[in-house]
C-alpha positions in Angstrom: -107.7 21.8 94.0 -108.3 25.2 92.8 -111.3 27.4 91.8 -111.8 30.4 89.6 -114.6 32.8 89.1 -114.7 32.3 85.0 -115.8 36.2 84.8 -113.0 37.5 86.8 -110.6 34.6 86.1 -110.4 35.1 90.2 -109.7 32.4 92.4 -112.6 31.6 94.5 -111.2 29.3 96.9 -108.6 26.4 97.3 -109.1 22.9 98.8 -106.6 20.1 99.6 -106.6 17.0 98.2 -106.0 14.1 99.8 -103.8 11.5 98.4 -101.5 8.2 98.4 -97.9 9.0 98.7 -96.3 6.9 96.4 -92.6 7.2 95.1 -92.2 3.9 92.3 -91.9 4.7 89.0 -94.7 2.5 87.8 -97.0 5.0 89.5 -100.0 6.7 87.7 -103.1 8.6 88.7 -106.5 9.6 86.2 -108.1 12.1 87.9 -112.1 13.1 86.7 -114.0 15.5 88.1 -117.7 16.4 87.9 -120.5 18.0 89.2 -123.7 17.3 90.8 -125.9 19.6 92.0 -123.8 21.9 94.3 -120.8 19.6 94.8 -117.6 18.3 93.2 -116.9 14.9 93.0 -113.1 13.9 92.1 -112.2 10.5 91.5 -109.2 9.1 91.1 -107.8 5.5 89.8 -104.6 5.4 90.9 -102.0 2.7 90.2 -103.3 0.4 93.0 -106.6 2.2 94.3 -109.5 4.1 93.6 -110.9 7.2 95.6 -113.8 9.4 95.6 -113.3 12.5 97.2 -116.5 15.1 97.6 -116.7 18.6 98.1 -119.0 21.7 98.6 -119.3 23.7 94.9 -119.2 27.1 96.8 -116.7 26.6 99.2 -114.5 24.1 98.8 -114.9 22.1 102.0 -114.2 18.7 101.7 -117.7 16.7 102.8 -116.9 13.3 102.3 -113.5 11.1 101.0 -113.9 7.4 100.3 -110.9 4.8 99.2 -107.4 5.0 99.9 -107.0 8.4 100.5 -104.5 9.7 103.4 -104.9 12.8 105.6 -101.9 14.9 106.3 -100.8 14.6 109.7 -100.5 18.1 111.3 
C-alpha cells in the first residue's frame, strides 16, 4: 500500500498489506478503501474470506487487521 502527496506526486510512505496466500486459479480479491477521520480502512472479499485491515492516514502504520489475514513470518 502506497501513499503520495497529490501536490508533489511524492510518496509519503508505504505500508504492508497483509494477505491470504493463495495459488488456485479460481482465486479473486475486491479491494475498497476509504477513509474515516484520520485512518484508512481497506477491505477485502476475497474468494473464501473477508478482511478489514486499518491504518494511520499520516503514517501508514497498521493499527488494527481483522479476518483472515496472515502476517509474514520474519
Amino acid at each position: 500500500l502506497h501513499c503520495f502527496d497529490m501536490r508533489t506526486g511524492k510518496m509519503k510512505w508505504t505500508a504492508d498489506v497483509l494477505q491470504v496466500n493463495a495459488s488456485h486459479s479460481e482465486y479473486w480479491n475486491k479491494v475498497t478503501l476509504s477513509m474515516y477521520k484520520d485512518k484508512l480502512i481497506m477491505q477485502g472479499d476475497e474468494a473464501n474470506c473477508s478482511y478489514l485491515q486499518i491504518f494511520d492516514a499520516e503514517t501508514g502504520k497498521r493499527l488494527a487487521k481483522f479476518g483472515c489475514v496472515f502476517e509474514e513470518k520474519k
